[in-house]
C-alpha positions in Angstrom: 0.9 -17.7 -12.6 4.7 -16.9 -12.1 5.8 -16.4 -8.3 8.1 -12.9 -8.3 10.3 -13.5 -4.9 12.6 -11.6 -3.0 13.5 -13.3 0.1 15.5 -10.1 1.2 15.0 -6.6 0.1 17.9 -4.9 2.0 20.6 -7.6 1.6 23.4 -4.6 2.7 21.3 -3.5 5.3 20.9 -7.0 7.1 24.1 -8.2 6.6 25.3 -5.0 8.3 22.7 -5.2 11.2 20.8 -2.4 10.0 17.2 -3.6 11.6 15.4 -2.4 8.5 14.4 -4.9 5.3 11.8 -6.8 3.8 10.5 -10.0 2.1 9.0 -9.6 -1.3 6.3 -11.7 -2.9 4.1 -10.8 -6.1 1.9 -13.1 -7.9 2.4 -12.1 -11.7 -1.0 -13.8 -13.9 -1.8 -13.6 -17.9 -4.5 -11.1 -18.7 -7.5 -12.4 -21.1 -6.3 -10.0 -23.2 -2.9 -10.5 -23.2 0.4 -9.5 -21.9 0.6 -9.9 -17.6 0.2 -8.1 -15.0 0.7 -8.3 -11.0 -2.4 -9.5 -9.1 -1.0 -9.7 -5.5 2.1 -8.7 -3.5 3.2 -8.8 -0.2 6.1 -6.8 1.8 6.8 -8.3 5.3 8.9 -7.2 7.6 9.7 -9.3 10.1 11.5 -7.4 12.8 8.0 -5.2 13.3 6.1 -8.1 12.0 4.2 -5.8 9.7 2.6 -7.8 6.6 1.9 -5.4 3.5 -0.4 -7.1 1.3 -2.3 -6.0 -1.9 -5.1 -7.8 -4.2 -5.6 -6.4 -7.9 -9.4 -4.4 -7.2 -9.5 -5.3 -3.7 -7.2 -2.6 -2.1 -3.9 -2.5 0.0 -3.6 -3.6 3.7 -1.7 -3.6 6.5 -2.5 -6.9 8.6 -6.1 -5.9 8.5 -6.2 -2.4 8.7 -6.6 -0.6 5.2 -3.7 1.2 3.3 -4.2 4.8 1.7 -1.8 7.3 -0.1 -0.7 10.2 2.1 -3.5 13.0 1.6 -0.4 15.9 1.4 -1.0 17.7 -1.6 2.4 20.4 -1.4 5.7 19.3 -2.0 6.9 21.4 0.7 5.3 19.2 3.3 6.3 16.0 2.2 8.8 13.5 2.9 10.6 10.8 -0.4 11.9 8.3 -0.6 14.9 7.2 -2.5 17.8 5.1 -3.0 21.4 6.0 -3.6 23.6 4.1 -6.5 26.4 2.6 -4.9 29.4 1.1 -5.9 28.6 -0.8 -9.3 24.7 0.2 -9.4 22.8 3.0 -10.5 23.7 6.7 -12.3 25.3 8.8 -9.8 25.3 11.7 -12.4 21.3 11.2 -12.8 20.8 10.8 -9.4 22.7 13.9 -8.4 20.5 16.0 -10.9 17.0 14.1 -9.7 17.7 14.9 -6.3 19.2 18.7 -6.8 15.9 19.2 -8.4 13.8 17.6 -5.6 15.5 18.6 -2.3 14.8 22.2 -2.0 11.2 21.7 -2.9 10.5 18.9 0.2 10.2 18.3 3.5 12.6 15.5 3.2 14.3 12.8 1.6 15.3 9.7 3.1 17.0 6.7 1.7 16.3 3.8 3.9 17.9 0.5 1.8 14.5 -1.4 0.8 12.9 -0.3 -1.9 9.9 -3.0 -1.7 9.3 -1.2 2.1 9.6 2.2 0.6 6.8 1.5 -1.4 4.9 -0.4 1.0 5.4 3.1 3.3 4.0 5.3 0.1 1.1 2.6 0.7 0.8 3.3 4.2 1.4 6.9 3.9 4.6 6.9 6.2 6.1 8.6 2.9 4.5 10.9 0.5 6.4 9.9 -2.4 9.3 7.7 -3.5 11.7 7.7 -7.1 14.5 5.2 -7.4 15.7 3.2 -10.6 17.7 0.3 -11.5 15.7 -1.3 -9.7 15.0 -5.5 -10.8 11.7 -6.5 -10.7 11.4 -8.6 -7.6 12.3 -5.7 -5.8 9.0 -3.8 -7.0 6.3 -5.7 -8.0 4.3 -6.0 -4.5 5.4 -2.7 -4.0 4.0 -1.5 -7.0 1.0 -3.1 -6.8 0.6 -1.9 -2.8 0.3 1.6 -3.8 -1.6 1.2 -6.8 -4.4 -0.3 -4.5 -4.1 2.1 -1.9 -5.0 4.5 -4.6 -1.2 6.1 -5.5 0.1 6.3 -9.0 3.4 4.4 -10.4 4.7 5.7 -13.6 8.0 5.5 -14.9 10.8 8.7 -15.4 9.0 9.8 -18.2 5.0 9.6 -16.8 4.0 6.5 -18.6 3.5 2.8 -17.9 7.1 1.3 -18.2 7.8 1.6 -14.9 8.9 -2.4 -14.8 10.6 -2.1 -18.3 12.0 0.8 -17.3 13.6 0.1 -14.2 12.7 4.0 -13.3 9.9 4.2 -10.8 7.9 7.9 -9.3 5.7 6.8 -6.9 3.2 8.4 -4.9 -0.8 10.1 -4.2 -2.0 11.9 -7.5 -1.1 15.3 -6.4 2.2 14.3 -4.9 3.3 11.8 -8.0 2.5 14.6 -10.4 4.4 16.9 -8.7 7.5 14.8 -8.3 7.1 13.1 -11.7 7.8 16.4 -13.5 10.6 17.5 -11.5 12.2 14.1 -12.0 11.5 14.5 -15.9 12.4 18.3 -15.9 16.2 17.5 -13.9 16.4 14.8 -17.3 16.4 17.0 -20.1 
């Protein structure tokens, strides 16, 4: 197995003593059949001490509670999740047109500096939904696996399973990650 580590997801926001960021572990094994995939991921946070924790097939907890997908099926009453590109980082041009597509159809959008916590709150239903790209890998894989396990969707941009090759992650419950998925592809074209 290969450890995927990030021993602070919100760098900026710690070392500006924004209380809000995250450890990140995923456990990354070889399928029989080939090719890898994540099997377990956890998302702490230590200033709630709130651990986020997924097993591949055996669902999505927090501490020892059960994790689920908000059950909002319309835009309109949901809240996303996103992060902004920042000096050297990210598309500002795409981002502009993803979220000038999104905004008027939503509740909300908040951009909060962790992406591994913004998944784990699409786990915990705290969020409906969540986009963001440019994102590395040990910034998503527990987070990816949390909501898969707590019965969300993951794609990538596009809708398909590339999400980690990608970079470009739409996350959220089936009715809300379909929603959000084509208005993130639509603002694209």
């Amino acid at each position: 197995p290969r450890w995927i580590v990030d021993p602070l997801d919100g760098t900026t926001n710690f070392l500006h003593g924004v209380p809000h960021f995250s450890i990140s572990i995923a456990v990354e094994e070889k399928k029989p059949a080939g090719g890898t995939e994540i099997t377990q991921g956890l998302v702490y946070q230590p200033l709630t001490d709130e651990s986020f924790w997924a097993e591949k097939g055996r669902g999505a907890w927090l501490q020892d509670s059960r994790l689920r997908v908000s059950a909002r099926r319309d835009l309109a009453e949901s809240v996303i999740g996103t992060g902004i590109p920042f000096l050297g980082r990210g598309d500002i041009p795409q981002w502009a047109k993803i979220y000038t597509a999104i905004a008027p159809q939503v509740a909300g959008i908040r951009r909060f500096g962790s992406a591994a916590l913004d998944f784990a709150w699409v786990a915990a239903g705290r969020m409906d939904g969540f986009w963001e790209d440019d994102l590395d890998l040990w910034d998503t894989a527990a987070g990816v696996l949390l909501v898969k396990e707590a019965g969300g969707f993951v794609t990538d941009y596009r809708g398909g399973d590339r999400a980690f090759e990608r970079g470009e992650y739409v996350a959220g419950s089936a009715a809300i990650h379909s929603k959000l998925q084509k208005l993130v592809a639509g603002a694209l074209r």
